[in-house]
C-alpha positions as CSV (number, residue, x, y, z in Angstrom):
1,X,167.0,273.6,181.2
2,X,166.5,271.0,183.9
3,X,163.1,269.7,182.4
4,X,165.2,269.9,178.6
5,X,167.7,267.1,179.9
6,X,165.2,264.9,181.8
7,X,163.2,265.2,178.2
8,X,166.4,264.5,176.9
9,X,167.4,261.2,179.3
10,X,164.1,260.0,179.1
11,X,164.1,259.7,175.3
12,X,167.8,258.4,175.1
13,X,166.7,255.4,177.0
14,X,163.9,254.8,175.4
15,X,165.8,254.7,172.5
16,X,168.8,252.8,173.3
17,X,166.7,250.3,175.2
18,X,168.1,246.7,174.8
19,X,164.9,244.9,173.0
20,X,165.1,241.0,172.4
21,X,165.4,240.9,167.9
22,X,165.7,236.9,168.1
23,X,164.7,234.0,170.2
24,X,164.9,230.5,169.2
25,X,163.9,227.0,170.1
26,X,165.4,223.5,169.9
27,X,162.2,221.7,171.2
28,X,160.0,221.3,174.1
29,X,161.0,218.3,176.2
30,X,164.5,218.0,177.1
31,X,167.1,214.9,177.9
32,X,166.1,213.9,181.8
33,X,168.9,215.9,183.7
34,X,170.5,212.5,185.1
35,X,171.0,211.4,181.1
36,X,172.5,215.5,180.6
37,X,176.2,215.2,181.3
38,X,178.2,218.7,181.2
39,X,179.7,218.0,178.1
40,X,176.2,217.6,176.2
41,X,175.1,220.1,177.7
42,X,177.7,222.8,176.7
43,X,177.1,220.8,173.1
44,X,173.5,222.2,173.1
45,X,174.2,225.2,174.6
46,X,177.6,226.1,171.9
47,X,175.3,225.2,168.7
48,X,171.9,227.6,170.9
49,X,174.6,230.5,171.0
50,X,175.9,229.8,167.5
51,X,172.2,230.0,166.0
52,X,171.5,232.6,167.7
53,X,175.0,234.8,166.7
54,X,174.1,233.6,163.4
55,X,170.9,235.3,163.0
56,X,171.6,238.5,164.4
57,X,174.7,239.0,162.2
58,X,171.9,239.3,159.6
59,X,169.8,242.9,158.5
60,X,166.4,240.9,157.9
61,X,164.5,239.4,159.9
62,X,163.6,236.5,156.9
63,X,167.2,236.7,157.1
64,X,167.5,236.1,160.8
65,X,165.1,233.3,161.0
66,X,166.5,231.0,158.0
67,X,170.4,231.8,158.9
68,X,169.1,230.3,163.1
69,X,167.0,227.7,161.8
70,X,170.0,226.4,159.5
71,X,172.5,226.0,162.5
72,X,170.1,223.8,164.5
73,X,169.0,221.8,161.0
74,X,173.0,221.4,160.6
75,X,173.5,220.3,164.1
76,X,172.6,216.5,165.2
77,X,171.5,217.3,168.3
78,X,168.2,218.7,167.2
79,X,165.2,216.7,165.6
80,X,165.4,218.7,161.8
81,X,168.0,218.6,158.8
82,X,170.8,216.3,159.9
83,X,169.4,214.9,163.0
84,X,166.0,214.0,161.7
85,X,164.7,211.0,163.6
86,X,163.2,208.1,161.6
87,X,159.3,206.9,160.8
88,X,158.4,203.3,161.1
89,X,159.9,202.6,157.5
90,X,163.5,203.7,158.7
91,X,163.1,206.6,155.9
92,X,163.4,210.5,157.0
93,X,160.3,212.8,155.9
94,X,161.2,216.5,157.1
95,X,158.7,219.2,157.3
96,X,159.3,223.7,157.9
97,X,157.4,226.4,156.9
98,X,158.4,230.2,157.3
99,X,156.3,233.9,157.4
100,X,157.0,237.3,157.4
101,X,155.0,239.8,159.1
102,X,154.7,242.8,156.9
103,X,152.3,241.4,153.8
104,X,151.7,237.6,155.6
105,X,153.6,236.1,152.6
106,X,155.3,231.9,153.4
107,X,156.5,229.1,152.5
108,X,155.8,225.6,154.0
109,X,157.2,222.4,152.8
110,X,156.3,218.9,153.8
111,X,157.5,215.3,153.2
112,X,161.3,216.0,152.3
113,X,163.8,213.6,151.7
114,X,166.8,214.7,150.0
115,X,166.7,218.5,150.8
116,X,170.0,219.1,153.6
117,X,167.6,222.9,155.3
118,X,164.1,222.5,154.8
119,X,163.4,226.2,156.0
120,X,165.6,227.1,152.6
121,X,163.0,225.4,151.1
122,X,160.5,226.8,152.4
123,X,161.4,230.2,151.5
124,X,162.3,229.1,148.2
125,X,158.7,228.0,147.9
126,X,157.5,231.7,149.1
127,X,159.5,233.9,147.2
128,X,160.2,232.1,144.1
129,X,156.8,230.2,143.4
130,X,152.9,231.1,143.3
131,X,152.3,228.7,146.4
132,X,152.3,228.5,149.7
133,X,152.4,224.9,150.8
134,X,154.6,222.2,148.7
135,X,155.6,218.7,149.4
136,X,157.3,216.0,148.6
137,X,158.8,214.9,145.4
138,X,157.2,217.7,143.5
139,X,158.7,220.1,146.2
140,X,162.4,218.9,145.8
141,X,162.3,219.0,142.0
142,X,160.9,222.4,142.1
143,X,163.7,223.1,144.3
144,X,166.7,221.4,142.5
145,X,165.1,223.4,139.5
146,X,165.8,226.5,141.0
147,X,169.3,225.9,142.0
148,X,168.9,223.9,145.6
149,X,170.8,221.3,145.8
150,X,169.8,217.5,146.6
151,X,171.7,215.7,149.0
152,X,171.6,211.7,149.3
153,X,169.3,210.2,152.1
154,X,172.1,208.9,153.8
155,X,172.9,212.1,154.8
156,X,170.1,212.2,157.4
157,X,171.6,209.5,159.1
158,X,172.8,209.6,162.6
159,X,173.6,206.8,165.5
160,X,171.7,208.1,168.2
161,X,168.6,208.5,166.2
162,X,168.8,205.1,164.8
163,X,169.1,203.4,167.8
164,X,165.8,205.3,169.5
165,X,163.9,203.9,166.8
166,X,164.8,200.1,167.5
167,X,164.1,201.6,171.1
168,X,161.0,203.0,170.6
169,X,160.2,199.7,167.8
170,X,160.9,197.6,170.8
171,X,159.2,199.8,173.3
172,X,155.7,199.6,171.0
173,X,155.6,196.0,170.1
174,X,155.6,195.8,174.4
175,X,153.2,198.2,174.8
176,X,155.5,200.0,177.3
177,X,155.9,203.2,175.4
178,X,156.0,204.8,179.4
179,X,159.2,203.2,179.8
180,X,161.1,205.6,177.0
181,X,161.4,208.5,179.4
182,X,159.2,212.3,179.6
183,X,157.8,213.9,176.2
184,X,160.2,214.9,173.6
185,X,159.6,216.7,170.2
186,X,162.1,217.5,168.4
187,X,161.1,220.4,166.4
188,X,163.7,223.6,166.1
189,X,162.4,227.1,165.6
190,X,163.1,231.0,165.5
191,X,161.2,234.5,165.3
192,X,163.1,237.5,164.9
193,X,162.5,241.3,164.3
194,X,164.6,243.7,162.8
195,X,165.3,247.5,162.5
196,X,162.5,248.2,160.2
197,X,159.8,246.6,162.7
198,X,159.3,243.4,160.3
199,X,158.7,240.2,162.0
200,X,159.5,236.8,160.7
201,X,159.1,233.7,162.3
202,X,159.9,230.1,161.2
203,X,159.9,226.7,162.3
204,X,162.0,223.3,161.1
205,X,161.0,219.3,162.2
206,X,162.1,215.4,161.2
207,X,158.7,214.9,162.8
208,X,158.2,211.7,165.2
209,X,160.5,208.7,165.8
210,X,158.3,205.6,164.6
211,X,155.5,207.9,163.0
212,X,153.3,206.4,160.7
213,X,154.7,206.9,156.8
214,X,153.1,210.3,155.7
215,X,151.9,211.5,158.9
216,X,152.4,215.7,158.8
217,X,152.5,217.7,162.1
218,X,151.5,221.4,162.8
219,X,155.8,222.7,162.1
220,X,155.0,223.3,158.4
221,X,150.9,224.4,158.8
222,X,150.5,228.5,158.9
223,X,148.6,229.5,161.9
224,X,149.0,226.2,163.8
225,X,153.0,225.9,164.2
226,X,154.4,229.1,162.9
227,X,152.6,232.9,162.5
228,X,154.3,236.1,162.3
229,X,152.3,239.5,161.4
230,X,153.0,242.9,162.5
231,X,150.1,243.7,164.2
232,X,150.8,241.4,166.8
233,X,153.9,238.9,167.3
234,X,155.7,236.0,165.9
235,X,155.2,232.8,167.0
236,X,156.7,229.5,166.2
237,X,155.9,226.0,168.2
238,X,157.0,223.1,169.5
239,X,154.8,220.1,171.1
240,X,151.9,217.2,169.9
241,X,151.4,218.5,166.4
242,X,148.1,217.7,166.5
243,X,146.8,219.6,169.0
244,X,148.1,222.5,167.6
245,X,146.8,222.1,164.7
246,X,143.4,221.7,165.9
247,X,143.6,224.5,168.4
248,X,145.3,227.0,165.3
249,X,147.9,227.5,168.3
250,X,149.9,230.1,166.5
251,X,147.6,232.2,165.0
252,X,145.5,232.3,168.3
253,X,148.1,233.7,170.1
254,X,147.9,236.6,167.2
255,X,144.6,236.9,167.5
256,X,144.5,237.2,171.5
257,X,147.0,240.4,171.3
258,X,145.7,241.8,168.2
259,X,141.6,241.6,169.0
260,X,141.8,241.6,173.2
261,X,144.5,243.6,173.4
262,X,146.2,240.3,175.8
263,X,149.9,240.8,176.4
264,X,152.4,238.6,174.8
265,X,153.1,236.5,178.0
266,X,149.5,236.3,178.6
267,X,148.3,235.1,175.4
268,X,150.8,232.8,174.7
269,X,150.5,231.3,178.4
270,X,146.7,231.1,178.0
271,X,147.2,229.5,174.4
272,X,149.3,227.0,176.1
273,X,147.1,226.0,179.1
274,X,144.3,225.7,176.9
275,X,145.4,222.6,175.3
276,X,144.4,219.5,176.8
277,X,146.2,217.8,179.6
278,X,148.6,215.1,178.3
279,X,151.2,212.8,179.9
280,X,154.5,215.0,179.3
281,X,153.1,218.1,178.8
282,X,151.9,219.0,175.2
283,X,154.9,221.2,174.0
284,X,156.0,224.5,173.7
285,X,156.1,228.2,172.4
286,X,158.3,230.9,171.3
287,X,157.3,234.5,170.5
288,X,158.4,238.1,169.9
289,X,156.4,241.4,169.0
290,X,157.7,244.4,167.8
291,X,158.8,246.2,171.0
292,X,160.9,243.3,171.9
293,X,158.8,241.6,174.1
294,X,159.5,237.9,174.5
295,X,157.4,234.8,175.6
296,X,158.9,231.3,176.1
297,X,156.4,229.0,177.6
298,X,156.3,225.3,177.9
299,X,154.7,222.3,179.3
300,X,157.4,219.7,179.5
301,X,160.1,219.0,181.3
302,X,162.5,221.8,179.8
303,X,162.9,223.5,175.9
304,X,166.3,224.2,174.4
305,X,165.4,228.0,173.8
306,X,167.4,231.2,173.6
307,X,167.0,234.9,172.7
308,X,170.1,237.6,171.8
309,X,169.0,241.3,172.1
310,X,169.6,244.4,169.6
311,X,173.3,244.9,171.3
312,X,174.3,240.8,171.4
313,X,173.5,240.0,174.5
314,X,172.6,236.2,174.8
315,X,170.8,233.9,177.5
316,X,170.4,230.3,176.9
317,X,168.4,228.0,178.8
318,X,166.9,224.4,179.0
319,X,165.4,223.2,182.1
320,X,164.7,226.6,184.0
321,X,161.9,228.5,184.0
């Protein structure tokens, strides 16, 4: 009898253990703490907690990942949707992608102007077209076809990212790009696993302020910022897209768990430290496998970043560790 009820505690708890199903970034690089006054800070950390309540209210994790993503693209605090920053013509180009981990089906999406959630896009371009990757004009007309709407240009537009342009305009023609403060890059992200053991992960930019015309970072490239199978973890990033891309960041991470058998904190740690040493640090990384294990790493000065766990419970964080 006494061995029945130990059998029996031991497999209630593992059961009813308290797993992490979402976790969410808002970008690696955070405001310097003198420049974070309480009230901005409860700003970032209000809209964190409403993505993250937003994608757990969901069954899916597709579900989960495009409802969190779509908070943070709403919001104008974060670098994707609304607060896109502007490229060197004072025009928006937004970029996402999106996976899920049981058949390795996504969406990616590049060069968007008029579309208001870019990961809606992208799953548009997954599970209603033939492709994988889209862009531009094409892209939105494909998408206005199938019943997305367009909104005008103008509705990108936002103060505070205006004004770091003329900043950052100024900042170049000086040659004093040191003077604008640590590493920021605004990119927004989420991976999330549900009931069934499906991951999904997905990932959301406006790219970089003052960025040449057509320049495309590693948010909306498979395997470099965004990765989610089964076997192994979800992964999304955040950080100088083009290291990423050229060290297939995401899908590394994949293949360190899947083929050397690397825990999650391990491998995407390792990923991490691998890249080459920049001034800043070169970004971060979110991730989440199917037990509920979750790895948060960065290089910068902070990342906006939460997770919520199977019963709601919620941790936000920016500059800690």
């Amino acid at each position: 009898m006494r061995l029945a009820l130990v059998m029996l505690f031991l497999t209630t708890n593992l059961f009813a253990q308290d797993n992490v199903v979402l976790v969410i970034h808002g970008g690696a690089g955070a405001l310097p703490k003198a420049q974070m006054t309480p009230a901005l800070e409860k700003q970032y950390r209000d809209t964190l907690e409403a993505a993250l309540k937003a994608g757990h209210a969901k069954s899916t994790s597709l579900d989960a990942v495009e409802a969190a993503i779509g908070v943070l693209e709403d919001s104008p605090l974060f670098n994707a949707g609304k607060g896109a920053v502007f490229n060197r013509d004072g025009r928006h180009e937004m970029n996402a992608s999106i996976m899920e981990g049981k058949t390795k089906k996504a969406g990616a999406v590049a060069g968007l102007t008029r579309i208001k959630n870019p990961i809606s896009a992208a799953r548009l371009v997954m599970e209603k077209s033939e492709h994988v990757f889209m862009i531009g004009e094409g892209l939105e007309r494909f998408a206005h076809e199938q019943g997305m709407p367009l909104v005008s240009p103008l509705y990108f537009h936002t103060d505070t990212a205006w004004k770091y342009l003329k900043e950052v305009e100024a900042a170049r023609k000086k040659k004093q790009q040191a003077e604008l403060g640590p590493a920021h890059y605004g990119t927004v992200g989420a991976v999330a696993c549900d009931a069934q053991g499906n991951l999904a992960a997905g990932t959301s930019t406006g790219g970089i302020t003052y960025v040449r015309p057509g320049r495309v970072g590693d948010s909306p490239i498979i395997g470099a910022g965004t990765y989610a199978e089964n076997e192994s973890c979800g992964v999304s990033c955040t950080g100088t897209g083009e290291l990423f891309i050229r060290h297939t960041v995401a899908s590394d991470i994949a293949a360190r768990i899947k083929y050397r058998g690397d825990s999650l904190v391990k491998a995407t740690q390792d990923a991490l430290d691998g890249l080459p040493k920049i001034a800043g640090g070169a970004g971060g990384i979110i991730a989440l496998d199917r037990h509920g294990n979750v790895a948060t790493p960065y290089s910068t000065n902070g990342m906006y970043r939460g997770t919520i766990t199977k019963s709601g419970k919620i941790s936000i964080a920016i500059y800690e560790k």
